[in-house]
C-alpha positions as CSV (number, residue, x, y, z in Angstrom):
1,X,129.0,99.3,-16.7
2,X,128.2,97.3,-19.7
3,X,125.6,94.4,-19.1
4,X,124.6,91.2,-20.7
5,X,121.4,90.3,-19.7
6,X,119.6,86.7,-20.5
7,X,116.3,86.9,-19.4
8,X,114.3,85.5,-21.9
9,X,111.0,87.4,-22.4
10,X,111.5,89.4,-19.1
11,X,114.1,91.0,-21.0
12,X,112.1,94.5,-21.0
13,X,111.0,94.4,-17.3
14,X,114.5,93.9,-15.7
15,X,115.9,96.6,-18.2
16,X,113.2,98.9,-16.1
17,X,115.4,98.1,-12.8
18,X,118.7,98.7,-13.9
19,X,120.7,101.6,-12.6
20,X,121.2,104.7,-14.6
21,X,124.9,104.1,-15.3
22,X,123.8,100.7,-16.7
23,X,124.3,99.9,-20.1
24,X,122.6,97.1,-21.8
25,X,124.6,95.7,-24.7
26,X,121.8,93.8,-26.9
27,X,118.7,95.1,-27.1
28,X,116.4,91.9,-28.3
29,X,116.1,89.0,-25.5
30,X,118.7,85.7,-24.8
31,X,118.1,82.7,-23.4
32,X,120.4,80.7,-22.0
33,X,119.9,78.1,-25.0
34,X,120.5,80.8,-27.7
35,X,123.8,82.8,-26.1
36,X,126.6,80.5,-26.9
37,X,125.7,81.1,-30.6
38,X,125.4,84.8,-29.5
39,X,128.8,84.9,-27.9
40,X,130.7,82.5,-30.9
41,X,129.4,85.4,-33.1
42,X,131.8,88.0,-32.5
43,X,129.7,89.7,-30.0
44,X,130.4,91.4,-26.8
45,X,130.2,89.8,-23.3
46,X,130.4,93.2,-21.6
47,X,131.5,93.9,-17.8
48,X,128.8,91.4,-16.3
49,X,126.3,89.0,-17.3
50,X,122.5,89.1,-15.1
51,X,120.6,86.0,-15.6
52,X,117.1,85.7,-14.5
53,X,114.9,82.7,-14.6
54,X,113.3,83.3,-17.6
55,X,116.3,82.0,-19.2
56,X,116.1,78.7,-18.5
57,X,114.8,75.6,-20.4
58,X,113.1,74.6,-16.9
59,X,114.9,71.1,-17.5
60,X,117.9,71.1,-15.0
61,X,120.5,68.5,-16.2
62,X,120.0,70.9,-19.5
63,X,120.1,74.2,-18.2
64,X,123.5,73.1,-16.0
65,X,125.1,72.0,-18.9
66,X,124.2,75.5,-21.1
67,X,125.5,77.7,-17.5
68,X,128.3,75.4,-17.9
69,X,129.2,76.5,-21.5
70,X,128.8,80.1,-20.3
71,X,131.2,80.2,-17.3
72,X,134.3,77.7,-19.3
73,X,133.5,80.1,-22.9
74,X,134.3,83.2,-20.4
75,X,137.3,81.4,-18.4
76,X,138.4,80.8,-22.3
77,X,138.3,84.2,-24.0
78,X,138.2,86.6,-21.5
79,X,141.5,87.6,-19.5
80,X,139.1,89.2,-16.6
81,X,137.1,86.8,-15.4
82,X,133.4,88.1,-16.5
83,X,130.9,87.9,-13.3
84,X,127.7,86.2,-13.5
85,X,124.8,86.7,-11.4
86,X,121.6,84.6,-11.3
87,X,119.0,86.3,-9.6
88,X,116.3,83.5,-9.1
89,X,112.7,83.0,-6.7
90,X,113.8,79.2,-6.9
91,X,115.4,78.5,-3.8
92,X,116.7,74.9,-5.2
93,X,118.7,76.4,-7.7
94,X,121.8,76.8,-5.2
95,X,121.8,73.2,-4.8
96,X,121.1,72.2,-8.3
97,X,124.0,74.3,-9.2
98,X,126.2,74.0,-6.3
99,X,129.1,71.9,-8.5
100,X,129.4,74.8,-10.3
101,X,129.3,77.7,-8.2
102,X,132.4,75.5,-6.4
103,X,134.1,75.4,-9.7
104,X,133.9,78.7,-10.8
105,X,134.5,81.7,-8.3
106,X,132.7,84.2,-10.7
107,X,129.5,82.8,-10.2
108,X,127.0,84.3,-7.7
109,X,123.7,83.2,-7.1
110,X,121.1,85.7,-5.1
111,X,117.9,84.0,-4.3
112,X,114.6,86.2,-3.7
113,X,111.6,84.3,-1.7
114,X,109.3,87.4,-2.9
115,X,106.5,87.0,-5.9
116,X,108.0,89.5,-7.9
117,X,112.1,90.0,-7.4
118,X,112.0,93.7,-6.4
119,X,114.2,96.2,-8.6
120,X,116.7,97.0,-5.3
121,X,117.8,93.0,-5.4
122,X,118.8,93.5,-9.0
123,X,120.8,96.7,-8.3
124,X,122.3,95.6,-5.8
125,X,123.1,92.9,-7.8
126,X,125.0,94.8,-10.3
127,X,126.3,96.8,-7.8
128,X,128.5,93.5,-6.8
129,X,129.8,92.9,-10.2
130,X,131.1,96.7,-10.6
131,X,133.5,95.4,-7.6
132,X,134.6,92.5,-10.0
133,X,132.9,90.1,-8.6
134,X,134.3,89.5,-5.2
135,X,132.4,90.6,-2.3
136,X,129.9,86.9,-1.6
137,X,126.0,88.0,-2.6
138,X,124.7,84.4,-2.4
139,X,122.8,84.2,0.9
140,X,120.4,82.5,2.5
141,X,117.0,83.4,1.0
142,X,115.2,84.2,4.2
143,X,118.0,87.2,5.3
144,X,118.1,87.7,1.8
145,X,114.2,88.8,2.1
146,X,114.3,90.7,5.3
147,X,117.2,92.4,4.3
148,X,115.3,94.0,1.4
149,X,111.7,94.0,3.1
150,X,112.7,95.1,6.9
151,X,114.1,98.5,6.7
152,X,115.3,99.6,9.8
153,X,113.2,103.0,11.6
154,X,114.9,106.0,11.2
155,X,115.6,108.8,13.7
156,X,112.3,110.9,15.0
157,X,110.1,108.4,12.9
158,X,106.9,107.9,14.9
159,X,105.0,103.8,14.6
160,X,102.5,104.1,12.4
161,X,99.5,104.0,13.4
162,X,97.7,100.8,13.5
163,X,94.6,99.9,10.7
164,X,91.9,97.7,11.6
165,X,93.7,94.8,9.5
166,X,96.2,94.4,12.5
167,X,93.5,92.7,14.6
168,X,93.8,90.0,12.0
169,X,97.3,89.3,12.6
170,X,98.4,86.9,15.6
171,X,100.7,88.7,18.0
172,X,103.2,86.0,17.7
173,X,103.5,86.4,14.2
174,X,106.3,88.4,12.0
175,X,104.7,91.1,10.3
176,X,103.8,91.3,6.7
177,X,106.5,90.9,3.8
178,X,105.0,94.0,2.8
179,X,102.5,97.1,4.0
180,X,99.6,98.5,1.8
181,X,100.0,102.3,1.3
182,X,96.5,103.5,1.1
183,X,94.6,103.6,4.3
184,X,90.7,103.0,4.3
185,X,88.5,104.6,5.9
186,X,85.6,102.0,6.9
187,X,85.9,100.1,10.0
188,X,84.1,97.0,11.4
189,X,83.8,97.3,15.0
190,X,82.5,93.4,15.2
191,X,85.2,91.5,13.7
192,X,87.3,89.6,15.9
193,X,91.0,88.7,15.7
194,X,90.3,85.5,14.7
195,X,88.3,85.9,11.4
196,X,88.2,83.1,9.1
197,X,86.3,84.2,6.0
198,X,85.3,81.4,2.9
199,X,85.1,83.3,-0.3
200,X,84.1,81.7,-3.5
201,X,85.4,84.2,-6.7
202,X,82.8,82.9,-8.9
203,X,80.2,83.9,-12.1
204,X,80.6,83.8,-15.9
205,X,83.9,82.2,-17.9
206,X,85.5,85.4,-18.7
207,X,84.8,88.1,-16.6
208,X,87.8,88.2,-14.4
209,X,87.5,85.4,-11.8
210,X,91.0,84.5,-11.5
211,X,92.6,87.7,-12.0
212,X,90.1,88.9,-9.3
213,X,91.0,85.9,-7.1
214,X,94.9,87.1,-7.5
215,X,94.8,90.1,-6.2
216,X,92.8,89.9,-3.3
217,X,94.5,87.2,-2.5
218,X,98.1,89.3,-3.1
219,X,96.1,92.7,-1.2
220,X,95.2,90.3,2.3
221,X,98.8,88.5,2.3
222,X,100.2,92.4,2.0
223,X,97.7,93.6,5.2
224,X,99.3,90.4,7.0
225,X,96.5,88.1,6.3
226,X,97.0,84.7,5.8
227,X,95.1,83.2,2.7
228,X,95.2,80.3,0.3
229,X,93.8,80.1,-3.0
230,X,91.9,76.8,-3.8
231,X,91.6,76.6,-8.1
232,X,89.4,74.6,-8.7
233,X,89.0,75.6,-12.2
234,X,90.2,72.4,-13.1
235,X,89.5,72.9,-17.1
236,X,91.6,75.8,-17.4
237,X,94.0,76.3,-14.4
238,X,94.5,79.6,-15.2
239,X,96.8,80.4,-11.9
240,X,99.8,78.7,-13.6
241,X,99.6,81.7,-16.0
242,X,99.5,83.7,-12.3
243,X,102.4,82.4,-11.0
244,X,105.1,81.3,-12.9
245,X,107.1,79.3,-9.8
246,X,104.0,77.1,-9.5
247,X,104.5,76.1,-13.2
248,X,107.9,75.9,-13.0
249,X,107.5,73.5,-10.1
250,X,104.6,71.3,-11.8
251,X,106.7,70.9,-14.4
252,X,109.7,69.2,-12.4
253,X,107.6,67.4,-9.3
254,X,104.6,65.3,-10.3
255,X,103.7,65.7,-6.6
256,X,103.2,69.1,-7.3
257,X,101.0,68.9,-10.3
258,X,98.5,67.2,-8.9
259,X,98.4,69.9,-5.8
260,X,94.2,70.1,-5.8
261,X,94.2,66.6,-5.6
262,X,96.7,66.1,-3.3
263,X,95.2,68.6,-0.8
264,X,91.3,67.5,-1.2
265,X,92.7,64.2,-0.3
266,X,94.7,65.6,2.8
267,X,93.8,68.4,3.9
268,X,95.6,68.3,7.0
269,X,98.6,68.2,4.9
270,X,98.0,71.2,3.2
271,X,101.9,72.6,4.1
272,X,103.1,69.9,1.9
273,X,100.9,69.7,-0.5
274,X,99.7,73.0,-1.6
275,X,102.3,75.7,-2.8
276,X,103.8,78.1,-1.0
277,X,103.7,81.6,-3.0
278,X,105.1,84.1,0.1
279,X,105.1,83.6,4.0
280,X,101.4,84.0,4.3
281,X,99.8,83.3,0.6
282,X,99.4,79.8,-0.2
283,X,97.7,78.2,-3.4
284,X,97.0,74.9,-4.5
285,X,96.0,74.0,-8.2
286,X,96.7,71.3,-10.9
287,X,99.3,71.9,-13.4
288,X,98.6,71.2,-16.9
289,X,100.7,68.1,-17.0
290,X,98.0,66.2,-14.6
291,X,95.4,64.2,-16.5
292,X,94.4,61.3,-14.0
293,X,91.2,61.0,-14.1
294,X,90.4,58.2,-11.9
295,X,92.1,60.4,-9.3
296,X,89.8,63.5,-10.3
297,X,86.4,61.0,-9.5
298,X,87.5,60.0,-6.5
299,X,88.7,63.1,-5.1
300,X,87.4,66.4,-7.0
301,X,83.5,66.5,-5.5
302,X,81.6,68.1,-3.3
303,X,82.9,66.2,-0.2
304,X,86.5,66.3,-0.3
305,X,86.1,69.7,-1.0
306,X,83.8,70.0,2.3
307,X,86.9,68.5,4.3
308,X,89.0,70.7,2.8
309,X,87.6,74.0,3.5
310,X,86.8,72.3,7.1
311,X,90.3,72.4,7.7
312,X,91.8,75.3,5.9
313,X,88.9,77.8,7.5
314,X,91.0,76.8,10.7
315,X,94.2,77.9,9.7
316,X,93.9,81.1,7.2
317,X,92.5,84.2,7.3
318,X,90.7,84.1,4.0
319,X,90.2,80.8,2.0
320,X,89.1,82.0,-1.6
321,X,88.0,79.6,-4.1
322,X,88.8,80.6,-7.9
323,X,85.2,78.6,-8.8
324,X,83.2,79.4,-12.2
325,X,79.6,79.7,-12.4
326,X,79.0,76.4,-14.1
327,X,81.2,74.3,-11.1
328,X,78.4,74.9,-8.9
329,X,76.3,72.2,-10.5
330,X,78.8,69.7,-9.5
331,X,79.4,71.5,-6.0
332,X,75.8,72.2,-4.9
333,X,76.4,70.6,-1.2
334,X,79.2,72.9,-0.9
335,X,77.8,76.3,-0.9
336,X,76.8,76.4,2.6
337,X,80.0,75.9,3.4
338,X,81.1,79.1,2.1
339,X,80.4,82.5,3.7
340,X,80.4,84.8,0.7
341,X,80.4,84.7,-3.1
342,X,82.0,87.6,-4.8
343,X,80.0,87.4,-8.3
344,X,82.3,88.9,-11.1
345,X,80.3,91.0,-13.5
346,X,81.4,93.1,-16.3
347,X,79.2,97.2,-16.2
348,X,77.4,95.9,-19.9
349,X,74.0,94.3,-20.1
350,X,75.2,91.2,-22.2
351,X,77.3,90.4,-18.9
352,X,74.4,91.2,-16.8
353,X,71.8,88.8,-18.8
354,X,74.3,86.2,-19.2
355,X,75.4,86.3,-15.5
356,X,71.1,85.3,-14.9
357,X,70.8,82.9,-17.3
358,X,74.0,80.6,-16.2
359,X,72.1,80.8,-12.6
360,X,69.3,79.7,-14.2
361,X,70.8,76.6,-16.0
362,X,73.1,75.3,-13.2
363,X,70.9,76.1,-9.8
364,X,67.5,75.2,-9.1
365,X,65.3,78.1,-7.5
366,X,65.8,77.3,-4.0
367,X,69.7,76.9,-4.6
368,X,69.6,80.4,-6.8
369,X,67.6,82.0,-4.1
370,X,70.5,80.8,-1.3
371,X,73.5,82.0,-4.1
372,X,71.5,85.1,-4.1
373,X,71.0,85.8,-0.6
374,X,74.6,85.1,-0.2
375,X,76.8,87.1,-3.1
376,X,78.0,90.4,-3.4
377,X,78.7,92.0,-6.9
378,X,82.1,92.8,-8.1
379,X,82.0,94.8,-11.1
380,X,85.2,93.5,-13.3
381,X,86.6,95.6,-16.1
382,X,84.8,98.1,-15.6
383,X,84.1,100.4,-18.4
384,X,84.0,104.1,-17.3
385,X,81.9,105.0,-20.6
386,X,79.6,101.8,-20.6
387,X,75.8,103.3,-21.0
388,X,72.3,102.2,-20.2
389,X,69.3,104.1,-20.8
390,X,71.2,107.1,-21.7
391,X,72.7,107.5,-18.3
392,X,76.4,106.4,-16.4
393,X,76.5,102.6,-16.4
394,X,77.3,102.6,-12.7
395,X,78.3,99.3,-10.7
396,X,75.5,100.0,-8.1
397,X,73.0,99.5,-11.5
398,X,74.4,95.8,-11.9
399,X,73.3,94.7,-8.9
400,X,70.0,96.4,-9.5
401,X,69.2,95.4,-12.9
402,X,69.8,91.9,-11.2
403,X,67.3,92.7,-9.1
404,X,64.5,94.2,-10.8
405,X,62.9,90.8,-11.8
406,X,65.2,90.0,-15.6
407,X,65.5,86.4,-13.6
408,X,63.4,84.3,-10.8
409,X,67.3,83.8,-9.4
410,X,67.7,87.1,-8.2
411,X,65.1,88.0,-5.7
412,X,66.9,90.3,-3.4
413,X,69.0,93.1,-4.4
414,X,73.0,92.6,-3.2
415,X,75.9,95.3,-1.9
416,X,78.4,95.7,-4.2
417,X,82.0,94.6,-2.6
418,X,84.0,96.0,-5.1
419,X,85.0,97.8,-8.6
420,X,87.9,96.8,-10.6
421,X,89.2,99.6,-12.7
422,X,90.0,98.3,-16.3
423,X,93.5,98.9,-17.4
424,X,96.1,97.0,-19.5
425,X,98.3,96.0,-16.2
426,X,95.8,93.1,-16.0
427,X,97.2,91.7,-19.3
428,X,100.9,92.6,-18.2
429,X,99.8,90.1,-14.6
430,X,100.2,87.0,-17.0
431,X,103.6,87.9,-18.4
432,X,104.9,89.7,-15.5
433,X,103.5,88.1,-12.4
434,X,103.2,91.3,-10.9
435,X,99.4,91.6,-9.7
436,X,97.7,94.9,-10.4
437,X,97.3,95.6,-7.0
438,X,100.9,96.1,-6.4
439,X,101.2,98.2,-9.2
440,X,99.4,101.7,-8.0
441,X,98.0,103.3,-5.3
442,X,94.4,103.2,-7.6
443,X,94.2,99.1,-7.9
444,X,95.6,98.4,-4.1
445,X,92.6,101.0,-2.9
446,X,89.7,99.1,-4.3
447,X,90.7,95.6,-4.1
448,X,91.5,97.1,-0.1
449,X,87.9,97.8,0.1
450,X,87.0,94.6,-1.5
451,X,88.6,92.6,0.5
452,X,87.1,94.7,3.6
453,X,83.6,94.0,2.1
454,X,83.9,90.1,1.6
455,X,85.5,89.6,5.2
456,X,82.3,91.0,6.5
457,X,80.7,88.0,4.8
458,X,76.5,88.2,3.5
């Protein structure tokens, strides 16, 4: 089957999914903007078209008119009516394009409600338009996503055997969207079912906060957790790089911009106002369209934020704050509020020295010596070949350098929760809002044992 494909930059990723027998007919990405002059040119439609998100302008009256285009260009110079397929995480687009999936029959919509679309929903996809189009593939997100993520046992299969993560879960509660493969090892024989853990993601601008934040977040919604990300990174709002449908949706609901706000001012309305990645990972941030700042006084400060973790810490799992260093000057009253900090530190000494003097600058001693007594190191990007003193750079020798008197800050020694193995899939996260963790059996092992180290708290 030959296959026009508009995906915009995610041209190269969905190519990855297609069947074998798949041809694709361009090789350089299309918008939905760009294709009419791409089709008036002489060149070929093929035996299907596969639109993804990407494509779109994220202005609707703009992108309906350009789908328009499409669908009456193909009813116009094709004899065999061409099927199209938009494969989308938006559930609004069957209603935004409802007028026109009535108007033209060769239109199918298939709408995923995962993080990242998975590579069988594009298959089967295409396996649609092979049958020219006309068996229905637009259904209801929800059986869409537990037809895809709830395979059925299969003959002679035995239950697997439960991890200590299940004690986590409520009984009433469907099970996770998706299972980790790795098992670990360590147990913790004095956690209850009813854990609520507040974990600030925090040290220097740079070393991995947010894409730290991301994946545990992603690792404890896949082990049935429930979690919520609370960015308060409110210079750079990094998680709209994170995930894209957040953007998107900042970009058409105002409301939804100004999420943090929103939610420090109502907590209690956190189901409306926050952002609803997956059934049990939730985040709230601001998009970079929000620039109130007499809303930002009266709401982003240490007590809203008190109230807020008040009432989340009642109803998730694992609350995890995306907080630089220097935000803990303004948030002081705040950190006994939270149970752990995971403190992000690079295997160099530059990181390790800079790490102690931002300490220094934004906390008093007494409020250092609490930070201290109440972090666990995560060593981010680490560097396998990194050196000191002619030995192994280890990640335990971060937390003791810490600790061997370079600051007044850092008076006790702290465990280390976690490594993060550097690789170039943390790059790819931004473009492909696929977390590392989902990515190999390596990344979804230790941010397993992180996450297993912060629930245990300090």
């Amino acid at each position: 089957m030959k296959l026009l494909i508009v995906s915009g930059g995610f041209h190269r990723i969905v190519t990855q999914y297609l069947p074998k027998k798949t041809t694709v007919i361009h090789p350089h990405a299309l918008e939905l903007r760009n294709l009419s002059d791409y089709l008036n040119g002489g060149n070929p439609a093929g035996d299907g078209i596969l639109i993804t998100d990407q494509a779109f302008t994220q202005k609707p009256g703009l992108d309906r008119e350009q789908l328009n285009e499409l669908l009456e260009w193909i009813e116009i110079n094709r004899a065999s009516r061409v099927p199209v397929v938009l494969v989308t995480r938006d559930f609004m687009k069957p209603f935004e394009l409802g007028m026109l999936t009535q108007r033209f029959d060769h239109l199918k919509i298939v709408v995923s409600d995962t993080a990242r679309i998975p590579a069988e929903v594009f298959q089967r996809a295409i396996e649609e338009m092979s049958r020219n189009g006309t068996a229905p593939i637009h259904n209801d997100f929800k059986t869409e996503a537990k037809f895809m993520h709830e395979p059925q046992a299969r003959p002679g299969q035995t239950e697997k055997k439960r991890s200590f993560f299940d004690r986590f879960r409520p009984k009433s509660e469907a099970s996770a969207e998706r299972t980790a493969t790795d098992r670990l090892t360590r147990d913790i024989a004095n956690i209850s079912r009813g854990i609520s853990r507040v974990v600030a993601v925090t040290g220097h601008r740079g070393n991995g906060l947010t894409s730290t934040a991301v994946n545990l977040a992603h690792e404890a919604s896949k082990r049935g957790l429930s979690s919520i990300i609370v960015d308060m990174d409110a210079e750079y709002r990094s998680m709209n790089m994170y995930f894209s449908r957040f953007h998107d949706m900042t970009n058409k609901d105002e409301q939804m911009s100004a999420s943090l706000i929103r939610t420090l001012a109502r907590p209690q309305d956190y189901m409306t106002t926050a952002f609803n990645i997956q059934d049990q990972l939730w985040l709230t941030s601001l998009g970079y369209s929000f620039n109130d700042r007499k809303l930002m006084e009266q709401f982003y400060n240490s007590e809203k934020l008190v109230g807020l973790i008040s009432v989340l810490r009642t109803k998730f799992n694992l609350v995890l704050l995306d907080m630089p260093l220097d935000l803990l000057r303004s948030f002081q009253e705040t950190m006994i509020h939270i149970d752990v900090f995971g403190l992000c530190i690079p295997n160099n000494l530059h990181a390790v020295l800079s790490t102690a003097r931002n300490v220094e600058v934004v906390l008093d001693r007494e409020k250092a010596s609490y930070f201290n007594a109440k972090s666990k190191v995560i060593v981010t990007k680490y560097n396998d070949r990194s050196r000191f003193q002619g030995a192994l750079f280890a990640p335990e020798k971060v937390s003791e350098i810490l600790a061997s008197g370079i600051s007044d800050s850092f008076q006790y020694e702290m465990k280390t929760a976690g490594v993060v193995p550097y690789s170039d899939a943390f790059d790819a996260q931004i473009e492909t809002d696929i977390p590392v963790t989902n990515t190999g059996a390596e990344f979804e092992k230790a941010f397993g044992q992180m996450l297993l180290r912060l629930m245990e708290g300090a």
